[in-house]
Structure formats: C-alpha cells, structure tokens
C-alpha positions in Angstrom: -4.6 -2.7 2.1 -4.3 -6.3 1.6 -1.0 -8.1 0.5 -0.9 -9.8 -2.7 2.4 -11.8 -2.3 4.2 -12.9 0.9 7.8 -14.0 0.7 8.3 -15.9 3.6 11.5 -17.4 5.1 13.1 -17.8 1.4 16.6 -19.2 1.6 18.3 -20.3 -2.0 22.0 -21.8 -2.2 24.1 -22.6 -5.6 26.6 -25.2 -4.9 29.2 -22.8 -7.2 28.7 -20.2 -3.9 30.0 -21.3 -0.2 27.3 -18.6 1.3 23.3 -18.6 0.4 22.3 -16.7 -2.5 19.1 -15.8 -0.5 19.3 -16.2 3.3 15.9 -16.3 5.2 14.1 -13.2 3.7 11.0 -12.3 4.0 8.9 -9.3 2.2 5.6 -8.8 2.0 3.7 -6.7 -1.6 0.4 -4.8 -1.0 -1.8 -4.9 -3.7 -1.2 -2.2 -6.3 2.0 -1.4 -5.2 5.5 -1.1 -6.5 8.3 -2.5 -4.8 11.6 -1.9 -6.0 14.4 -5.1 -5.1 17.9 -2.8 -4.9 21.8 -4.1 -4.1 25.1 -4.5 -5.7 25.4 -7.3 -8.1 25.8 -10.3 -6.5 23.0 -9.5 -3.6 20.9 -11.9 -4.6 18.1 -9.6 -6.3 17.3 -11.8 -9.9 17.2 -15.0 -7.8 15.0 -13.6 -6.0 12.6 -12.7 -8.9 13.5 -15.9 -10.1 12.2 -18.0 -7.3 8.7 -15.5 -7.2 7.8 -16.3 -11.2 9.0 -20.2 -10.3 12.1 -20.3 -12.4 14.3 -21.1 -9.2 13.3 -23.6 -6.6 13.7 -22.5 -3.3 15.7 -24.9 -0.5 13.4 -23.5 2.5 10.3 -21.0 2.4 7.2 -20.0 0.9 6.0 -17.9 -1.8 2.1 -17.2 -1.1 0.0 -15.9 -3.8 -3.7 -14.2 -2.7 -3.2 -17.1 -0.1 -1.8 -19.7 -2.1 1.5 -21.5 -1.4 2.9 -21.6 -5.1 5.4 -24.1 -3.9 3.8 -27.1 -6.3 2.8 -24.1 -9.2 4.4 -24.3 -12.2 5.7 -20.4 -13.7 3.0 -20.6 -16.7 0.4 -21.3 -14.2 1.6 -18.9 -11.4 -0.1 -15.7 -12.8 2.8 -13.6 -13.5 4.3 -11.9 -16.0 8.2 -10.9 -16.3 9.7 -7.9 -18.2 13.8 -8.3 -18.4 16.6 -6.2 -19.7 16.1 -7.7 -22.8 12.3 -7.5 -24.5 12.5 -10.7 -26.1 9.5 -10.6 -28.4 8.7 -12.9 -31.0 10.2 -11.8 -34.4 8.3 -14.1 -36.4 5.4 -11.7 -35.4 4.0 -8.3 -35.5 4.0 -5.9 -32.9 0.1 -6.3 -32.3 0.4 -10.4 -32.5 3.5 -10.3 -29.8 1.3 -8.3 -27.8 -2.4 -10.7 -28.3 -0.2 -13.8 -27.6 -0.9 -14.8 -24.0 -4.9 -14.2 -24.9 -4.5 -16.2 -28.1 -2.8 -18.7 -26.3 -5.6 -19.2 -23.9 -7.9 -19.8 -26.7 -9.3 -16.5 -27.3 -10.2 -15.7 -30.6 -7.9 -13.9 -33.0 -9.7 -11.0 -33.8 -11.1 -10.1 -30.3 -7.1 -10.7 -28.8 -6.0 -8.1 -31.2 -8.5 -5.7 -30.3 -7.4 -6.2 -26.5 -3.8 -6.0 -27.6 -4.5 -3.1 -29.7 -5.8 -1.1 -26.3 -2.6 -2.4 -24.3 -0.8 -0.8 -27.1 -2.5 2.9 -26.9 -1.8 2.5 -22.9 2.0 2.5 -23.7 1.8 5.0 -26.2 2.5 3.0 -29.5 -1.1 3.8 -31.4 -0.5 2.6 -34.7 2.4 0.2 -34.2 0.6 -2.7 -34.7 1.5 -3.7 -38.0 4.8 -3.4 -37.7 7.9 -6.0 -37.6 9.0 -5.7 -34.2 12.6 -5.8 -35.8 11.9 -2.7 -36.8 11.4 -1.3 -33.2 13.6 1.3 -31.4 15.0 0.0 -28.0 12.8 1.8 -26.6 9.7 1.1 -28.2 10.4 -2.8 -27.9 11.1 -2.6 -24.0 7.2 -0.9 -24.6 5.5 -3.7 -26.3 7.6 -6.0 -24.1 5.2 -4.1 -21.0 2.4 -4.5 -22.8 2.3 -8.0 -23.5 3.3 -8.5 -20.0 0.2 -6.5 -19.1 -2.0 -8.0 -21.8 -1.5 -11.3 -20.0 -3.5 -9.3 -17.0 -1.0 -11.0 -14.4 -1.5 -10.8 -10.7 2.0 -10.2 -10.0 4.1 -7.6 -12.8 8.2 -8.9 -12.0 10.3 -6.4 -14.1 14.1 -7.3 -13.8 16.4 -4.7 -14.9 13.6 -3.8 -17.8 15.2 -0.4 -18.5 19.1 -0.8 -17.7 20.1 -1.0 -21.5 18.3 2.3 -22.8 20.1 5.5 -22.4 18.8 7.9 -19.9 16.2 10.4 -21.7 14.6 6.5 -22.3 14.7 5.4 -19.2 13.2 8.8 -17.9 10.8 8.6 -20.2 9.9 5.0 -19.1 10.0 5.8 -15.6 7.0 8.4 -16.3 5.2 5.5 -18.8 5.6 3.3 -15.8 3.9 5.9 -13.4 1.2 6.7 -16.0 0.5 2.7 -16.6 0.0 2.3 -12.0 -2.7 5.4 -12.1 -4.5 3.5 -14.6 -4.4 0.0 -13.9 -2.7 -0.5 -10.7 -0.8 -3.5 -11.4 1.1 -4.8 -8.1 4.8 -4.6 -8.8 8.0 -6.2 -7.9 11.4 -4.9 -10.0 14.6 -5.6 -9.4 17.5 -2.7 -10.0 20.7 -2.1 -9.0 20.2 1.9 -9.6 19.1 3.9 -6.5 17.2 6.8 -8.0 15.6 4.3 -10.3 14.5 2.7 -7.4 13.5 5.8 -6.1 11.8 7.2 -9.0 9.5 4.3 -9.8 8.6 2.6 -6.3 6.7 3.3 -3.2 9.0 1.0 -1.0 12.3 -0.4 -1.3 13.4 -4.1 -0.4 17.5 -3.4 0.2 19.5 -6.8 -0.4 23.0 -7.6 0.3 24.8 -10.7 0.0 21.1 -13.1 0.7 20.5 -10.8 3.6 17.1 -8.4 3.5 18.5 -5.2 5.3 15.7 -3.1 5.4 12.0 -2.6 3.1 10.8 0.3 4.1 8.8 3.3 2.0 11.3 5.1 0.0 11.9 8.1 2.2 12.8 6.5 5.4 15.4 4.0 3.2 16.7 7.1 2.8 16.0 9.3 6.1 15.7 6.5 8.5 18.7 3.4 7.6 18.5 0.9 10.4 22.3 0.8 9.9 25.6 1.7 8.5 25.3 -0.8 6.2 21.9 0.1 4.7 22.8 4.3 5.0 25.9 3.2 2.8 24.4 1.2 0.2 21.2 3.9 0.0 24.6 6.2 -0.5 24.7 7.9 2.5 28.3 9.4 3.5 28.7 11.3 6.8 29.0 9.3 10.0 29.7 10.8 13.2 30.7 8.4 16.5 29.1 9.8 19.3 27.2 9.2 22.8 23.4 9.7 22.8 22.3 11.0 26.3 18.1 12.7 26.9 17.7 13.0 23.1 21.0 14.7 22.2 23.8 13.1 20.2 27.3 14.4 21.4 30.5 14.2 19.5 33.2 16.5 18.6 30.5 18.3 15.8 28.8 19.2 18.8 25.5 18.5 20.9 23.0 17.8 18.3 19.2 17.6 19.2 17.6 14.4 17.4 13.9 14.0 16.1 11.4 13.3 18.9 10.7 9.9 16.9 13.8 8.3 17.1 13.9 6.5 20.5 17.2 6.0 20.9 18.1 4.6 24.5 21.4 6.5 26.3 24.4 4.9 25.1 26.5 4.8 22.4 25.1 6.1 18.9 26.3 6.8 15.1 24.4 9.7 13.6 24.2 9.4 10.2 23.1 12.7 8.1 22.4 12.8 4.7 24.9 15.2 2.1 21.7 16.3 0.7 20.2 17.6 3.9 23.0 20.1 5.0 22.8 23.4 3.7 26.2 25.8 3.2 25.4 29.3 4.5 27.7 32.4 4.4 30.0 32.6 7.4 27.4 34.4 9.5 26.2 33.5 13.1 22.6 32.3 12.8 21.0 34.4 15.7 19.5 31.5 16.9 22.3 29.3 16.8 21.5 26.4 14.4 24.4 26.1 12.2 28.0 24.8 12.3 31.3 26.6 11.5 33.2 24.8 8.6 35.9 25.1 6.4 35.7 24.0 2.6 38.4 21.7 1.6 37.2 19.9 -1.7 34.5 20.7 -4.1 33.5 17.7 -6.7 31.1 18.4 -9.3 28.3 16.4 -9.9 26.5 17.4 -12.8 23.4 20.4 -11.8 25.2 20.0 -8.3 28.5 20.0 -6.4 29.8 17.5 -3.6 31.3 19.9 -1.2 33.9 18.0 1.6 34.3 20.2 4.9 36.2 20.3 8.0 33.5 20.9 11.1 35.7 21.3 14.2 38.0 17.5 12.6 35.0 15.9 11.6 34.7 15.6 7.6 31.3 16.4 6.5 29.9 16.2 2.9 27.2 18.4 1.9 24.8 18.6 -1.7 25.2 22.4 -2.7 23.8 23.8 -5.9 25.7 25.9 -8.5 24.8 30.0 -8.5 27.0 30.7 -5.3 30.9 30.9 -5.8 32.9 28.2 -3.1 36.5 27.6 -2.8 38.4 25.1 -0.8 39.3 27.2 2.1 36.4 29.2 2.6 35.0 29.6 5.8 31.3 28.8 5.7 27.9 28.0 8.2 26.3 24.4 8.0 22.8 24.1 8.9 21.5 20.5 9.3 17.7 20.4 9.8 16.7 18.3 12.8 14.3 15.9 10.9 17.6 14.9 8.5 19.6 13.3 11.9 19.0 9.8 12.1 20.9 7.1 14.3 22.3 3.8 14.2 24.2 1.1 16.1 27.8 0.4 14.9 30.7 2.0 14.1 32.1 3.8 10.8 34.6 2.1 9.5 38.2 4.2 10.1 39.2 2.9 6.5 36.3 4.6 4.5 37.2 7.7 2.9 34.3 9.5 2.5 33.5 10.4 6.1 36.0 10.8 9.4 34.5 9.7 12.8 35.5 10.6 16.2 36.7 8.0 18.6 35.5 10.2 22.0 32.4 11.9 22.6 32.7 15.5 23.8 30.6 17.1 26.3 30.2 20.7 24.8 27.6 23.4 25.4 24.7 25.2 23.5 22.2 22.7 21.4 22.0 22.8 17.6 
C-alpha cells in the first residue's frame, strides 16, 4: 500500500514557548487509512494538523502530498479538508447548500452540487435534512453535515481535530460507528487528532503518540498498546505495572519471579523493565494452577471503574494492578492466583519512576526458581 502523505523532519517553534512545539517528527499515512494523532494537551498534536492543511508554516521539514512538497501550496489549494471540535457551517445557509459549497465554489452548477450534496447527506445518515436551517441542528447532527461537506469537497487528505470532543458519549459512540461506516464505503485517508485513548483506539488503525514535539511511537493500535518502546509511551497509552528486573536467555527476573517473555521480543541480556498491561492479568481463586502459571497475591485495594474494577495487589512486594470484571465477590485481603499470559509481557529500557504511585518496582533482581 502506497503512502499518501509523508511528514518528514517537521520541527515548529512559537517564540511564547522556550522548547519546539514540534521537534523533528516524522510520520508517514497509507492511503485509506486512519491515523489517530494522541498526547496530553500541550504535545503538540493541532500544530501538527495545522502545519499538514497549511495553516502553520513549518521552520524545518517537508509535508509531501502523492509526491508533492506542499511547502509553496497554499491550504485552499492543498486538497484537504478539516473537521474541528466546532462544525462551523454557514448559517446563512441550508443544510444541503453548506454541504454543495466547495462544488459550487469550483463552479459547478447549482442544481447538480445539490444533488451531490444530497448523496453526502444520505452517507451520514441525515436523508431529508436538506432544507433545513442548520441552526436548527442538534450537536450532533451539525458535527454530521460538518463531515459531509468535508467529504463533499472529495479531499485527498480528511484532518479531523478533536471533531467529536464536545458531544456527550452515546454521540460520540454513535460517530465513532458513522466514522467506520463512512471508511468501508469511501475509504478516505485519515489523520485526527485526540487527546482520548479509546477514541483513538476505537476509530484508527495506527496511532502517532506525541509528547512535548517529540514522536514517541506510531505503530498499529495493538502493539501502542502491547508493545510501548518505553516507559514513557506504556504510561501515556495508560499502562501501570512496572517491574525492574534483569533479562537473561529470554526470562525476565525480579522479585515477581522468573517470567518467560514472547519469542518476538529480542531483548539482549541485561537490564530490563517489564511492563504488563492491568487488562491482561486475570484474578483466579487461590488455587495452585497444576502447571504452575500463576502468581500468589493478596488484594489490598479494589476501585471501581464503571462495568469493571481496578484491583491493586501485593505479589511477593511488588504492587500489581489487574482489570477484573464484576460477578465474582473480592475483598482487600483476599488471597488470590494471578495469571499473566505470556504474549501480554513486553519490555523496555529505563527505570520506573520510585515516585509514581501506581506501580512499586524492585531495585534487585532475584534469581528464583520454576518459570511462569
């Protein structure tokens, strides 16, 4: 698959901010997919969206287009289309004219731009909309014309900046699946900027993870969350549980134990943080598994979170956090099993912070025997 848009070396600085805004990143879009831009406010992601539809001028780097250096494009001529928070439509307009505007501006006739617009309109679910003031639009159903006037304009590039942050969450659910429904049909390539992880998630094939300028990691969305290439990135995808620990023939040791890793990750004998995601560890009852594959624990918090709880254990000092549904009664105290599936260990370089209070990590590695 071909790339429709390479970032490459883009550096931005404001002279209100002592560090770069955007600091040498480089990303590359395959046609028809969806990218998803994530970080904390302040990363860097809408300047970055900026710079791509040519409302910011980079100070080093190129933005290539099918090929094209859009370095001397102006935004109107740069074949893009940009959806923000806000949908901004025209209210001296109709829904059906907001939508025909970018064909009637390139001189198409009235009557055959309306009957485009009118199809762009059935795509997003708003069949017999047309007539109406868009002042007399739902949030939602403006954020839809909004999308398809944007996709009316047939741009090479869709940019979406925070298009669904302002709708409550049955909306933005339901725009999530109006989102998927619109890439099976018309495969638009997509890049959106969001500072919500499961958005990200729910919406993109890959993830582009910023933080302050830097480009940690783009990777598919499983291995953001599977396969971090470091503390920093595990954190920010909201990973908790670090252990400190020496890697030696493809087994992690630390107090938790000696921990088998997956055959893929290549680690070379040294030092090594494994980093396991909450969801991954199951809580079993506090029987041996006959083959051996769990850890002992003892329950010390439980936090609810929503369909799920956040349960905090002790596994031999080392504080773990595990995902567990509701159906099964736990107590702080409780003495439970933890299984944590092979494929769900990943490592990285560093060490965890002492300070962070989510996770506890263990200055010495110890040598201990049996493999889990």
């Amino acid at each position: 698959m071909s790339n429709d848009l390479v970032i490459d070396g883009l550096s931005k600085s404001f002279s209100s901010s002592s560090a770069p805004v955007l600091n040498n990143v480089n990303l590359a879009l395959e046609s028809g997919s969806c990218t998803a831009v994530l970080g904390p406010s302040g990363s860097g992601k809408s300047t970055l969206l900026r710079a791509v539809a040519g409302l910011e001028a980079p100070d080093a780097g190129r933005i290539v287009l099918h090929g094209t250096d859009l370095a001397r494009v102006s935004p109107e001529h740069r074949g893009m289309a940009m959806v923000s928070q806000r949908p901004l439509l025209f209210p001296h307009l109709n829904v059906l004219d907001n939508v025909a505007f970018a064909a009637t501006v390139r001189g198409v006739r009235r009557r055959a731009a309306r009957t485009d617009a009118a199809h762009f309109l059935d795509l997003v679910q708003l069949e017999g909309y047309g007539r109406r003031p868009v002042t007399a639009l739902s949030g939602g159903q403006a954020q839809r014309v909004a999308i398809a006037r944007a996709l009316a304009a047939r741009p090479a590039i869709l940019l979406l900046d925070e298009p669904f942050s302002a709708l409550d969450a049955e909306l933005r659910s339901a725009m999530h699946e109006l989102l998927a429904q619109l890439r099976e049909r018309l495969a638009p390539t997509i890049l959106m900027v969001t500072h919500d992880r499961d958005e990200a998630a729910a919406v993109a094939d890959r993830i582009a993870l910023l933080s302050h300028g830097r480009l940690l990691q783009h990777d598919r969305v499983d291995l953001m969350y599977s396969r971090p290439v470091s503390l920093e990135v595990h954190r920010l995808m909201g990973g908790t549980n670090e252990i400190t620990g020496t890697v030696r023939d493809g087994v992690h040791y630390s107090a938790l134990g000696d921990l088998d890793l997956p055959a893929d990750t290549g680690w070379p004998d040294g030092p090594g943080v494994l980093v396991i995601r909450q969801e991954s560890i199951s809580i079993q009852d506090n029987t041996r598994n006959p083959a051996g594959l769990d850890l002992p624990a003892i329950v010390t918090d439980i936090r609810v979170l929503g369909p799920r709880r956040l349960v905090t254990v002790d596994a031999s000092g080392i504080t773990l956090h595990a995902e567990a549904p509701w159906g099964r009664p736990l107590r702080a105290g409780d003495a439970v099993r933890l299984t944590i599936p092979v494929s769900a260990r990943a490592l990285v370089p560093g060490q965890p912070d002492p300070g962070r209070p989510t996770t506890a990590d263990t200055a010495t590695a110890v040598m201990t025997t049996g493999r889990t």
